[in-house]
C-alpha positions in Angstrom: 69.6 -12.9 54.9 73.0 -14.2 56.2 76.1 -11.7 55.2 79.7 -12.2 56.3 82.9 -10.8 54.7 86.1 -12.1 54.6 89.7 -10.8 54.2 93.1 -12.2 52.8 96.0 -10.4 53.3 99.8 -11.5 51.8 99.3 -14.8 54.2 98.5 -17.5 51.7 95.7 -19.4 52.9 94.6 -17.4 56.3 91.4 -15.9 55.4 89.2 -13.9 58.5 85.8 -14.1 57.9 83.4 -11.5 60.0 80.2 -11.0 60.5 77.5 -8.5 60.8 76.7 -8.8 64.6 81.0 -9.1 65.5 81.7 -12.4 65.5 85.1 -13.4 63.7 86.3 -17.1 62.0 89.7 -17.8 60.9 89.8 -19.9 57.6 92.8 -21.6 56.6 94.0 -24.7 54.5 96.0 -27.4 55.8 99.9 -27.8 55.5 99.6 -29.9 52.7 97.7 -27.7 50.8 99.7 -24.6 50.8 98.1 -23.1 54.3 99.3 -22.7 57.6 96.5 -24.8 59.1 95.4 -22.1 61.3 91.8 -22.5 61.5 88.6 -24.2 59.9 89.3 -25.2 55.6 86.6 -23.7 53.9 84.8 -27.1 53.5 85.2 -27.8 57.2 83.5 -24.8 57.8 80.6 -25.7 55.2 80.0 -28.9 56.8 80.3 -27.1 60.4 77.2 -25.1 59.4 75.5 -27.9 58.6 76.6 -29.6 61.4 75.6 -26.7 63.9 72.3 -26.0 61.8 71.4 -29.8 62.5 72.1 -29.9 66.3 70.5 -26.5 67.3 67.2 -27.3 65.3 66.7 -30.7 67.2 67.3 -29.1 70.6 64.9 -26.5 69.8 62.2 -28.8 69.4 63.4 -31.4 71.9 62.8 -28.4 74.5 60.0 -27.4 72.8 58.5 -30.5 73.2 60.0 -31.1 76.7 61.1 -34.6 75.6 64.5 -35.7 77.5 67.1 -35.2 75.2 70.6 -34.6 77.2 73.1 -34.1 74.0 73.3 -34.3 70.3 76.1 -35.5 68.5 76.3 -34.9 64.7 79.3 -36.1 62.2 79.0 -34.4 58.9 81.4 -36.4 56.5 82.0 -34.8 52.8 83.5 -36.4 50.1 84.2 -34.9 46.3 84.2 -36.7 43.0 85.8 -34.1 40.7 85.6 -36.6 38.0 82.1 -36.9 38.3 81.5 -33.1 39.3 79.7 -34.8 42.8 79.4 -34.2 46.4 78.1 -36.4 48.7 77.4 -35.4 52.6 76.5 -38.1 55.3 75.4 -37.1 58.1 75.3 -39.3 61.3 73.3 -38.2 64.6 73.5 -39.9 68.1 71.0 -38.7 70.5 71.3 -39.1 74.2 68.7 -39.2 76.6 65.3 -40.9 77.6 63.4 -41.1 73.7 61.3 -43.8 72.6 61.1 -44.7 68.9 58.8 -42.3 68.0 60.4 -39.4 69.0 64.0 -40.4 67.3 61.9 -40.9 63.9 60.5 -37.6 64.6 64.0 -35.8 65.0 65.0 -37.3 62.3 62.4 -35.7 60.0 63.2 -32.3 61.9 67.1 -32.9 61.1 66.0 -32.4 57.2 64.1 -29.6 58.3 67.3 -27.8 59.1 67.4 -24.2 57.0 70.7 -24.9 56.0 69.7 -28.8 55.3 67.3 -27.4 53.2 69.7 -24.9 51.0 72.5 -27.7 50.3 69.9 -30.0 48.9 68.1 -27.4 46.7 69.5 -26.0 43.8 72.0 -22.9 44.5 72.9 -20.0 42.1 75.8 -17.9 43.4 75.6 -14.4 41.5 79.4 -12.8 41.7 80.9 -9.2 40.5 83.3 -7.7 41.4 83.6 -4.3 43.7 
């Protein structure tokens, strides 16, 4: 189970997210949305974790497998249709280093193995209350 908090003081926009084991994020919106552009929007972190999710699962099984795999480049791209109450993510891959044909097909099925892959494109209820 994955927890983090966050907290927003009188700064409009500048949220710091924490985390369990000490590790802290600062969240902020862009200029032209009201924030001081101080850190990560909140969708620019969502697509960060997916981002992160799909790299570190393909080098774990690259080394795993001991195939030559030297770097992993991943572009998440989100887009919003508010009109149409969609979201659409692409996600484009590069990988570098000595793979034949097989192998990239083979990362690509382990890219939508990713945990965090698989939560976006399953259906998500988010229980709220207040505390």
């Amino acid at each position: 189970m994955a927890k983090v908090s966050s907290h927003t003081g009188k700064e409009l926009c500048r949220t710091e997210i924490a985390s369990p084991s000490g590790n802290t994020v600062i969240a902020d919106e862009p200029s032209d949305n009201g924030g001081q552009n101080m850190g990560f929007s909140p969708t620019e972190l969502l697509t960060a974790a997916l981002a992160a999710c799909t790299s570190v699962t393909l080098r774990m099984y690259a080394d795993r497998k001991d195939w030559d795999l030297a770097e992993i480049n991943t572009h998440i791209e989100l887009t919003r249709d508010e009109a149409a109450n969609k979201t659409a993510i692409t996600r484009s891959i590069q990988l570098i280093g000595n793979l034949d044909e097989t192998q990239k097909a083979r990362l690509l099925e382990i890219a939508n193995s990713c945990p965090v892959h698989k939560m976006l494109s399953n259906p998500i209820e988010i229980k709220t209350e207040l505390i």
